[in-house]
N, C-alpha and C positions, 0 to 999 in steps of 0.2 A: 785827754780824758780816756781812759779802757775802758772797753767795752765791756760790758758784764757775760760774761757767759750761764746757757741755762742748763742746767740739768733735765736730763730727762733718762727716760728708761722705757726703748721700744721693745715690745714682746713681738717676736716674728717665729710663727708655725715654720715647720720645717719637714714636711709631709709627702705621700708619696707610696707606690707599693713597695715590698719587701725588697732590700738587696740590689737598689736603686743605687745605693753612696752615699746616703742622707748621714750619715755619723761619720763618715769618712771626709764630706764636704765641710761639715760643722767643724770638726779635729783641727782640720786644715787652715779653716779660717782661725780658729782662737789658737791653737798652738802652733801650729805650721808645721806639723806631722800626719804622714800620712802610714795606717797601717795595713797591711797585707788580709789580717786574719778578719774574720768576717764573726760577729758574734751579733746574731739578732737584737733589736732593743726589746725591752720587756716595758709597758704600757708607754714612759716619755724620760729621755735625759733631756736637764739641764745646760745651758751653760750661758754664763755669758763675757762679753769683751768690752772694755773701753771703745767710743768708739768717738773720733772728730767728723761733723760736717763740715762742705764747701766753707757751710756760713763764719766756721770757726767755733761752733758751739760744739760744749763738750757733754757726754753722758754714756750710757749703757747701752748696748744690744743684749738681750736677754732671746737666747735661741730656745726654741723648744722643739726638740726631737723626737719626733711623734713618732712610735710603731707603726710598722705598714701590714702585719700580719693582721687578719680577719677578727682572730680573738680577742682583739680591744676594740674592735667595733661599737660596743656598749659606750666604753670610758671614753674615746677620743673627744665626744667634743666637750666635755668637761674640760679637755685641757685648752680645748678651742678659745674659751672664756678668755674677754679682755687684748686680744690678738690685734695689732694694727697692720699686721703687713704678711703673707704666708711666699713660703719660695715651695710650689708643688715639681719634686724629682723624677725623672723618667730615668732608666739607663739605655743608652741609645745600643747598645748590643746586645736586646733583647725589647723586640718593635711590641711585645705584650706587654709591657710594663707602661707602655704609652692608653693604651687603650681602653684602661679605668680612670684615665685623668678626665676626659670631659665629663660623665659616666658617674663616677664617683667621686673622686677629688674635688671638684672644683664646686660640683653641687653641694658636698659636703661645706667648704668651707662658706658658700652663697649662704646655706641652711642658717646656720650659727655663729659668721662674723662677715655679711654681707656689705660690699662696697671699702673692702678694707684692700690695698694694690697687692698684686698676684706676679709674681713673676715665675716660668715656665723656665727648669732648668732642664737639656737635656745631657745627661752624666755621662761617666768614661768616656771620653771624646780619643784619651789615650792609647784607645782601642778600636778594632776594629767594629764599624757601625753597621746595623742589620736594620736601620731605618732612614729614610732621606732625610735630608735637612729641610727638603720644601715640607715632606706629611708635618713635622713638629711645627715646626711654624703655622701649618694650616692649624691643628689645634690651639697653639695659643694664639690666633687670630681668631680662633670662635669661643674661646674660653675668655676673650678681651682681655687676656694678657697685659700687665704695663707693658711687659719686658721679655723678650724670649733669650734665653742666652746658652751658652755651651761650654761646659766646664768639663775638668779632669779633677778631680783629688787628688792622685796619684803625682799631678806636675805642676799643680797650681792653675793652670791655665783660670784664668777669668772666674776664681773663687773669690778672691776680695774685691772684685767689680763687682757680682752678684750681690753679694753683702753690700755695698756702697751704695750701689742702685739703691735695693730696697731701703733702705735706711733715709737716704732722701724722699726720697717718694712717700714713707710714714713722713718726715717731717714736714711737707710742703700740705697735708693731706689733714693733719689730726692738730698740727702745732702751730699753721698757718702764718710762719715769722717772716715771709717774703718781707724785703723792705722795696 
């Protein structure tokens, strides 16, 4: 007998201050390119990817790329709506970009899609880092982080774990098909 496979369609926020790699990481994952030039988002890009679980079940990651500039402060959590899972961006070669996540980011997303799993990326790892790996992990050990992890755009590093991660964690969380 085959098994039936289920469709589904996770929404996962993709948030963070400005110039963090947040469209650079998302690129990465659905097309596996990574680009140089830096062009701010304007309020949220789309995207999404096939995606397989462990379980074998098949369906959609639906990304959403949230502006990190101040000026969609208003609109952000509208795009908030319906979110199971958020990956909140740092870039680790710039330790202020850290320091709105507990602060803003994560309150933000408590606010308007509370107890949905969080994973804390810290970005360009490719690079050189201007914040320890213990301070990150201190904050997503107070943000209750599921997952802290450390990626590049640039090289791939642990961009489709991130992605992986969170996508189990929605499924085990909203869709509850443990057998």
């Amino acid at each position: 007998m085959m098994e039936k496979s289920v469709n589904f369609i996770f929404k996962v926020l993709v948030i963070g201050e400005p110039a963090t790699g947040k469209t650079s990481l998302v690129k990465k994952y659905v097309s596996g390119h990574f680009s140089q030039d830096y062009r701010a988002s304007i309020g949220t890009n789309l995207y999404i990817k096939k995606i397989r679980l462990k379980s074998g079940d098949e369906g959609k990651i639906q990304l959403w790329d949230i502006a990190g500039q101040e000026r969609w402060i208003q609109m952000r959590h509208t795009y908030y709506r319906g979110a199971q899972g958020a990956l909140i961006l740092g870039d680790v070669t710039r330790e202020k970009s850290f320091l709105q996540i507990e602060d803003f980011w994560y309150s933000d997303i408590q606010k308007y899609c509370p107890d949905i799993p969080v994973i804390l990326i810290g970005n360009k790892i490719d690079l050189i880092s201007s914040i320890s790996e213990e301070k990150i992990n201190d904050i997503g050990n107070r943000i209750n982080a599921n997952s802290i992890l450390f990626t590049s755009a640039k090289n791939g590093e642990n961009v489709e774990k991130a992605f992986k991660i969170i996508s189990e964690l929605i499924h085990e969380r909203f869709f509850n098909l443990k057998k």
